[in-house]
N, C-alpha and C positions, 0 to 999 in steps of 0.2 A: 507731668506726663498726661496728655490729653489719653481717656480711657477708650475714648470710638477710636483712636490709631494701633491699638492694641490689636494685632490678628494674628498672635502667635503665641505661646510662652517662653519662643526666644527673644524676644523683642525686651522682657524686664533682666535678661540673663548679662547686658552688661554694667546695670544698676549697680550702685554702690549702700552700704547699708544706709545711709542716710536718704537717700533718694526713695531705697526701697520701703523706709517707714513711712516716708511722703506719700507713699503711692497705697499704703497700703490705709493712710488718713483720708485720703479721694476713693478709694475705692468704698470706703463704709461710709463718706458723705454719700456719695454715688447710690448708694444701697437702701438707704435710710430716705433720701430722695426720690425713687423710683418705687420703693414700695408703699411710701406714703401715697401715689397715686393708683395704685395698679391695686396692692393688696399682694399680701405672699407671705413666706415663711421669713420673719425679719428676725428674731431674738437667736436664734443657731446659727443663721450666716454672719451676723455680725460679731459673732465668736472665733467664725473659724479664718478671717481676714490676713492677718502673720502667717498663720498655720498653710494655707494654700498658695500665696506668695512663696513662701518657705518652698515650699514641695515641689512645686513648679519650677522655681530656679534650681534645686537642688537635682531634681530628674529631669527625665527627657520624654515630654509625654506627645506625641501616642505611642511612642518604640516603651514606653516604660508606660504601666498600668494606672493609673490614679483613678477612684473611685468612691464613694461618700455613701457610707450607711449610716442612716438615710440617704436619700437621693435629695430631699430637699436640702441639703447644707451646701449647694454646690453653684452657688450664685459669685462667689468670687472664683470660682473655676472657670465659671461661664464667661466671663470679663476678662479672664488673662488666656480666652482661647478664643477671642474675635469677637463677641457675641453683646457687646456693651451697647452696641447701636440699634439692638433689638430692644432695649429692656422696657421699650415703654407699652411693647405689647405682652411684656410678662403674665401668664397664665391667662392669655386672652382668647379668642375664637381665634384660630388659624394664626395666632403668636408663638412665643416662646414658651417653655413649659417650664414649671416652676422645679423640676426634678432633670437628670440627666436623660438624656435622650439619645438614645446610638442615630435613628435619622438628623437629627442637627449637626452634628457635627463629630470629625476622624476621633474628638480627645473625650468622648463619652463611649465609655467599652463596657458599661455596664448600666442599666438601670434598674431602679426601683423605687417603689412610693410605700412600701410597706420594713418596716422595721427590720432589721437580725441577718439579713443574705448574703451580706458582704467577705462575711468567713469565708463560707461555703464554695462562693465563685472564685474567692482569689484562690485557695485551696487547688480549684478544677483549674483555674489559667494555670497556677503555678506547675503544677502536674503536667500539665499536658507541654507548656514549655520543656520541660526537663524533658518528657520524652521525645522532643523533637528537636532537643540538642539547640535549642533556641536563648538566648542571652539577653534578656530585659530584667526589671523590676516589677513586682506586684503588690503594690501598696494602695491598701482597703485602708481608708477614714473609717475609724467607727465612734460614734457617737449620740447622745442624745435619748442613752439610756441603752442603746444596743447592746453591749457588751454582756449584760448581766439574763440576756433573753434565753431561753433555752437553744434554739438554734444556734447561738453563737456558741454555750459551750459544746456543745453537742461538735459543732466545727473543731474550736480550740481543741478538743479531745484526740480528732483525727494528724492535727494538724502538727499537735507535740509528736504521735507516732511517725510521719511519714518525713518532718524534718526538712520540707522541700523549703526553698528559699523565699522569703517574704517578708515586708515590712508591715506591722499590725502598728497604724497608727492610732492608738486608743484615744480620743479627745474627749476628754474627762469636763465636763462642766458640772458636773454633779446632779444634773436635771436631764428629762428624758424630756416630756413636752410640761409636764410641772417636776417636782422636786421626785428624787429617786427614791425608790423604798427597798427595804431585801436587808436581808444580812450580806450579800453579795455587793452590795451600796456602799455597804459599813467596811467590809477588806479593804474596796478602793479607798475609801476614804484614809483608810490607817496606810496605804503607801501614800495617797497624798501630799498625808503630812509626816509623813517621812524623812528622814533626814539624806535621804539615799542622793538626790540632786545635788545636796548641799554640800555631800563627797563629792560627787561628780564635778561640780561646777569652782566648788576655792581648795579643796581637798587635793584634786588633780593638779590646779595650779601650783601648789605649794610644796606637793610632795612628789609627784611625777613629772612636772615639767623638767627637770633635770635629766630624766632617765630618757635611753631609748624609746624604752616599752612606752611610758605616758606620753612622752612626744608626739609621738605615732597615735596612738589615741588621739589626744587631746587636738591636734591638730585636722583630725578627718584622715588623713591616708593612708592608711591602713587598720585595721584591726583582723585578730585571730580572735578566735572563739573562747580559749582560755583567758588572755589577757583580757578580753573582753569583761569576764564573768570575775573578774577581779575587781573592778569597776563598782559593780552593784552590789549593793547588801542585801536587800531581799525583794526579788520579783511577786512575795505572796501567792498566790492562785495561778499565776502564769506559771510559774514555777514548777508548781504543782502538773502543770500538764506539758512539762518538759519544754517549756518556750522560754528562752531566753528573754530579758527585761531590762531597760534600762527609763532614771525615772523617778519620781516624772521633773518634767520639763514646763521652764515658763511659755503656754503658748501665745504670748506676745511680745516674744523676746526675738526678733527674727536674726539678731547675731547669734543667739545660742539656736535657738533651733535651725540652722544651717549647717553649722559646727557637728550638731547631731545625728542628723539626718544623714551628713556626708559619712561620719561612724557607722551608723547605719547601714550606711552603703555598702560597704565593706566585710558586714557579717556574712559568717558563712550559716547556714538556715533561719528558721521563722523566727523572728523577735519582734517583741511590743515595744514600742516607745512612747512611753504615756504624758501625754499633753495636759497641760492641765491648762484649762482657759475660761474667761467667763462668758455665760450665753448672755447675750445683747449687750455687749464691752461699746463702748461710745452714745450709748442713749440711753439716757438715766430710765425711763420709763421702761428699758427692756430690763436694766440690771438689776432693778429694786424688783420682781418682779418675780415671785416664789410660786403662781399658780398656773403658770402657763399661759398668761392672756394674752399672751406678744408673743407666741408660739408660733402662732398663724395670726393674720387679723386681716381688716378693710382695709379701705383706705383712710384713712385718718390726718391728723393734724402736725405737722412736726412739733411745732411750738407749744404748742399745748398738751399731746399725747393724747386729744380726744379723737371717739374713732367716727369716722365724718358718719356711716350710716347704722343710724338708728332704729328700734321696735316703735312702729308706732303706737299711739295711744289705743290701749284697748286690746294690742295686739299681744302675743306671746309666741317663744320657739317652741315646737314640740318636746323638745330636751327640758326645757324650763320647767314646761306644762309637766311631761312626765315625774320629774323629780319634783314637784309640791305637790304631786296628788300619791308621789310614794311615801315620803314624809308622812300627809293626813293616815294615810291606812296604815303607817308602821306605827303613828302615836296607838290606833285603837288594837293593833295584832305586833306582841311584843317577838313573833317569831320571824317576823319578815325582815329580811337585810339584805345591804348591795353590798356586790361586787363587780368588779372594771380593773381589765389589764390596763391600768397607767393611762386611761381617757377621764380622768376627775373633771378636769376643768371643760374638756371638749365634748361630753357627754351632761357636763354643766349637774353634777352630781355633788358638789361646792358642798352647798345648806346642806343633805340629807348624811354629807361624812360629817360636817361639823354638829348637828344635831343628833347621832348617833356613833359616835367615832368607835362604841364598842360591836356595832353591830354591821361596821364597814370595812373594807376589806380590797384594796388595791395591791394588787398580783405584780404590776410592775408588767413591762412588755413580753406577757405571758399568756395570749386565750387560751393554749388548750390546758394548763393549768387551771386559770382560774376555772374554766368547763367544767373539768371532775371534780375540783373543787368545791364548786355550787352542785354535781351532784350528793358527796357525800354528805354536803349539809344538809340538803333534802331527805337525805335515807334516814335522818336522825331527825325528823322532824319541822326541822327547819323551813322557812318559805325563802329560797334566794332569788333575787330579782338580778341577774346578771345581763349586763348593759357592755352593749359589743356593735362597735357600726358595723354595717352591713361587709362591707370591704374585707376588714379583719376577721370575722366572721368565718369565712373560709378557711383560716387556717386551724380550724377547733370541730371539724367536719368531725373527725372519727369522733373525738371523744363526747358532740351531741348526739352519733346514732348508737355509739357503743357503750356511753356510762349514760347519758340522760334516756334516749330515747329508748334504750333496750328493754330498758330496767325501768320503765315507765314513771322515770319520777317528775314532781310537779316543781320544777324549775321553771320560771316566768324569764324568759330571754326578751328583753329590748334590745330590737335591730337599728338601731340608729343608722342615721346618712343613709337609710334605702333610699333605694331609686336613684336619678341623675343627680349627680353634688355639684357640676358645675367647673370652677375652674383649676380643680386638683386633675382632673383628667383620667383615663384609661384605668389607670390604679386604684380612684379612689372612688367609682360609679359601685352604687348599691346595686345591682342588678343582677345577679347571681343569684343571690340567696336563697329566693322560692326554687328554684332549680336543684337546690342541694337538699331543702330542708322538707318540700312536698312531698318523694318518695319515701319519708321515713314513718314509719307505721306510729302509733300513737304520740305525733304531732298534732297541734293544734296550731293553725294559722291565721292571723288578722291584722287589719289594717283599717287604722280610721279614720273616717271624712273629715273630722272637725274637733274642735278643743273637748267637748261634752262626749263624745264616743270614745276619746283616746283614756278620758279618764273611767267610763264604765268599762272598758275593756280589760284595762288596769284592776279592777275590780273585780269584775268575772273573774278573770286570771286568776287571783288568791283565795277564787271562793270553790273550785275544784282543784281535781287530784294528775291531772297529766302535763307533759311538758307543752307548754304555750309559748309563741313567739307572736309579740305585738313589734311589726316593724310602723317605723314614723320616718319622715324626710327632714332634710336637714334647711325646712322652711318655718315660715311662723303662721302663725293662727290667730284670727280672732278668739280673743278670751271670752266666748260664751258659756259659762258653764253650770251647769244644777247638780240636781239632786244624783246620786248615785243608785243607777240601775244597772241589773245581770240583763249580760243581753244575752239570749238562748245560744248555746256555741251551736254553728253554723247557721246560723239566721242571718238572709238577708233581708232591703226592704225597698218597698216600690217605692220611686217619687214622682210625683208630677203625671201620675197613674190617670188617663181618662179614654172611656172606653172608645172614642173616636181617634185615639193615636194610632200610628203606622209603622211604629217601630222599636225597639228596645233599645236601649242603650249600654250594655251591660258594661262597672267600671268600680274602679277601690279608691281611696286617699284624696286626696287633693281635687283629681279628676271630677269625682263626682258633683263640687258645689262649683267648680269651675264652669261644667258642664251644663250645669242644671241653672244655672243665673241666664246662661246663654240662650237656653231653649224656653226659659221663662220669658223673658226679654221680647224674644223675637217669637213667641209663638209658635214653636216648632211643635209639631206632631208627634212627640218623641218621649217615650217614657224611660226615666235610671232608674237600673236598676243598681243600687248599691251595697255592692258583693266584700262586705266587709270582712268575713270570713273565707278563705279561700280553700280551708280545709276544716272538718268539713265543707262540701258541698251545702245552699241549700235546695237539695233535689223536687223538696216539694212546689218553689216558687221556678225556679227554673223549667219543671214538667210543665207547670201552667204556660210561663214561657212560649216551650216550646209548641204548646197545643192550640194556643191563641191565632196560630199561623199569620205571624207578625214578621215585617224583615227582624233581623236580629243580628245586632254589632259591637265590636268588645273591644276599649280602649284597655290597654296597660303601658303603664310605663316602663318594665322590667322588661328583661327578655323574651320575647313569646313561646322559644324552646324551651319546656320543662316551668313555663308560668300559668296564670290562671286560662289561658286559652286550650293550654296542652292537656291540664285537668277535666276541662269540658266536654274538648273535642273527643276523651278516649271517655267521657261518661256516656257521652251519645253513641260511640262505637261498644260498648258494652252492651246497649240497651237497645242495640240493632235499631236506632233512630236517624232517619236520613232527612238531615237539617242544612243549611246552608249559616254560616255564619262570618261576617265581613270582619277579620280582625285587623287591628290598630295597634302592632308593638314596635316594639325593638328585633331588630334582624342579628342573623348571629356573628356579631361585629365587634369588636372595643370600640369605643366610643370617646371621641377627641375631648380635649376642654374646650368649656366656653363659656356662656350662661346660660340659666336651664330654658328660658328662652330662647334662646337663636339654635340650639342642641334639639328642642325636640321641635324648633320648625323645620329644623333641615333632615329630621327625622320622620317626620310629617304623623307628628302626634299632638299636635298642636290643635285647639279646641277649634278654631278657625278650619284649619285644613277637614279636621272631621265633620265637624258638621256642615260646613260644603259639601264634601263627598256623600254623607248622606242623605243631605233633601236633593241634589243631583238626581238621585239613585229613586230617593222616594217619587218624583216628578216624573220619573217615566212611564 
């Protein structure tokens, strides 16, 4: 079955099982094919392959709910609801999105780019069906470590009391974006290997298919509640929160999961049907593959499983950088340790758990856990370095301003992925952050230009007593680095300072050496100032600043609502100062995928754009 003729998920509904295994071998060539070019989330969709086929033929979507928590698992959904003819623009400027998307298309009724939601919304549809006397299915994929997040049970809690009707398809591969942790890991694990299937699937044969009652089972058309519950031996923790379970199921089995799924159908309230499958099933390099490196990736090589774009020489990521300069300061301060909600491999935090694995500490899809977590380490002494991209970040809000920052302790937070990430899109833009984390009273805020500032800032950080946040982007750096120096918290510093310039450039991270090569180059008139600290202010250099009677302009790449512009602009209305200043941000927008390139020239934060706009300005 040719994949671009696909424009419905009626269209595989009169496939026969053998066809639909064909289709579902083309569809993870297809997959495996398209993201070697493009780059996406390959090792969880190529898991969930039967499993969505299955679904699709077995429901009727968009009248019936289907839905993937994650969002990213949803590339064979995307394929069996029209969308195959797009794939080569997968996470590109003005493409496909690598996550569901309600504007693409009728059969995406829910998105998200962030972990655990999927409970919660099927819960609200399901609800809200019932009271509108409405007659569909609501069936949430969860997988990829969701299940065990606090959101989720926090859902499952509601969800055993209120009883409303819903298929919780659990898709167990025993990895979230690397391998699962928790005692909640280990329950799954023990119904995994459970014997409960093995009733289900030669037990019913043997011993029910004679009867009514198992007939009826076994065959998909009909099930009750009781007979149902007769079925299974022990649902575990589902159980526990009064949700029916059956389970688990091979999920590359698309004769049984059909069979199942139609049982399924027929239940009267919420039940789990736990899938059990492997993440990156059809390419060896995904399934051998314990740390999450096929999680997300480039583009890369089929045959080979190399990833085509490389660090160059001399080069490094900021994640890289950050984790060898926390290593050196935890060999010499035996108190300092990480933690990371289940971002080891994406946080690139690898060496400092395998060089200290007593003193590391992975929460599982959990920040505001691991938040108060790392405060109470801190209350006892402890120096925890807790490592949270920018994005997820937001959901651990209270517990930075109400256990870290209240209580003034010296938790060192790294914001990874700030600023523009590129082609994760809307959900996965660092740009929030200073907006939540500026107004919070003894915060300390920074960001650094270059490889040799990211690591004394690093250092500063463990050499005082208040909470610090060093955000970094999810780009690479020349590996320039020396000696380790404190840099005075809220110190900025001039570059390119000569008393014949016409203008300031005031600017944090990346910008600054971007900018400042630029106006070397070409001889501009223009002095950076590199505002590494954004909280504190530095008042002293910026009064001069302001008293130089110099234009004055201020590139950021974050949001300019509640960023370093907004911190400025209300220092100067404090201080009854009437300044004019040309700012350079983000407007209050979400922000498409693309590359950080074409994203902030159409944003017009691009080094080009500015410094046009301001020797224009200077030349008048």
């Amino acid at each position: 079955m040719d994949l671009i003729n696909i424009k419905e998920p009626n269209d595989i509904k009169h496939l026969n099982i053998s066809e639909l295994n064909t289709l579902a071998n083309d569809i993870r060539s297809f997959i495996i094919d398209s993201v070697s070019k493009t780059g996406g989330h390959l090792a969880s969709n190529l898991g969930v392959v039967e499993l969505t086929i299955a679904l699709h033929y077995v429901f009727n979507s968009p009248k019936d709910k289907i839905f993937f928590d994650v969002g990213h698992q949803c590339y064979t959904h995307k394929i069996l609801t029209g969308r195959a003819k797009d794939f080569s623009t997968l996470r590109q400027y003005n493409g496909l999105s690598g996550f569901q998307k309600r504007n693409e298309s009728i059969h995406d009724v829910w998105e998200a780019g962030h972990s655990s939601t999927a409970l919660s919304a099927a819960l609200g549809m399901s609800i809200s069906r019932d009271l509108n006397n409405e007659n569909y299915e609501v069936i949430p994929v969860v997988g990829d470590g969701a299940m065990a997040s606090g959101m989720s049970l926090e859902a499952l809690n509601q969800i055993g009391t209120s009883q409303s009707k819903m298929i919780i398809i659990f898709n167990d591969n025993n990895m979230s974006i690397s391998k699962n942790v928790g005692a909640l890991n280990n329950g799954f694990s023990r119904l995994r290997t459970s014997k409960t299937y093995t009733g289900i699937k030669s037990g019913m044969r043997k011993n029910l298919i004679n009867n009514n009652v198992g007939q009826t089972i076994y065959t998909g058309l009909k099930t009750v509640k009781d007979s149902f519950k007769n079925i299974v031996i022990d649902g575990g923790i589902f159980e526990e929160f009064n949700i029916d379970y059956i389970g688990p199921i091979d999920g590359h089995n698309i004769k049984e999961l059909i069979r199942v799924l139609n049982v399924a159908k027929e239940h009267d309230g919420p039940i789990v049907v736990h899938i059990a499958t492997k993440k990156g099933k059809g390419y060896k390099p995904c399934e051998n593959d314990r740390e999450g490196k096929w999680h997300g990736v480039g583009s890369f090589d089929i045959s080979t499983g190399q990833i085509k774009k490389s660090i160059p020489e001399n080069h490094i990521s900021y994640a890289k950088l950050v984790n060898d300069t926390l290593i050196d300061l935890a060999i010499k301060d035996e108190d300092i340790v990480a933690i990371t909600p289940a971002m080891i491999q994406g946080s690139e935090l690898n060496s400092f758990f395998a060089k200290f694995p007593k003193r590391s500490f992975d929460c599982g899809i959990a920040e505001e856990h691991a938040t108060t977590f790392a405060a109470g380490l801190a209350i006892n002494g402890k120096k925890p370095f807790l490592c949270i991209y920018s994005s997820f970040l937001q959901r651990a809000y209270d517990q930075i301003n109400h256990d870290i920052c209240r209580m003034d302790l010296p938790v060192v937070i790294g914001i990874d992925h700030a600023g523009l990430v590129g082609e994760d899109g809307e959900t996965h833009h660092g740009v929030f952050d200073l907006g939540i984390l500026l107004p919070l009273p003894n915060m300390i805020i920074a960001q650094p230009k270059d490889a040799n500032e990211t690591r004394n800032l690093l250092y500063t950080a463990f050499k005082q007593n208040h909470p610090f946040a060093i955000r970094y982007p999810k780009t690479i750096i020349k590996n320039n680095i020396g000696n380790y120096e404190e840099l005075p918290i809220g110190s900025w510093e001039l570059l390119n300072d000569k008393v014949d310039n016409k203008a300031y450039l005031l600017t944090y991270g990346d910008d600054v050496n971007i900018l400042l090569e630029k106006i070397v180059n070409n001889n501009l008139p223009i002095t950076i100032v590199n505002c590494r600290y954004f909280k504190p202010l530095d008042s002293s250099i910026l009064n001069n600043i302001i008293s130089a009677n110099k234009n004055i302009y201020l590139v950021e790449g974050d949001m300019s609502q509640g960023g370093l512009s907004s911190i400025i602009l209300k220092y100067l209305n404090d201080n009854n100062i009437n300044k004019n200043i040309r700012i350079f941000g983000l407007n209050n927008l979400y922000i498409k995928q693309g590359s950080i390139r074409q994203l902030r020239k159409e944003l017009g934060i691009d080094s080009t754009n500015v410094l046009d706009t301001i020797m224009k300005e200077l030349s008048v």
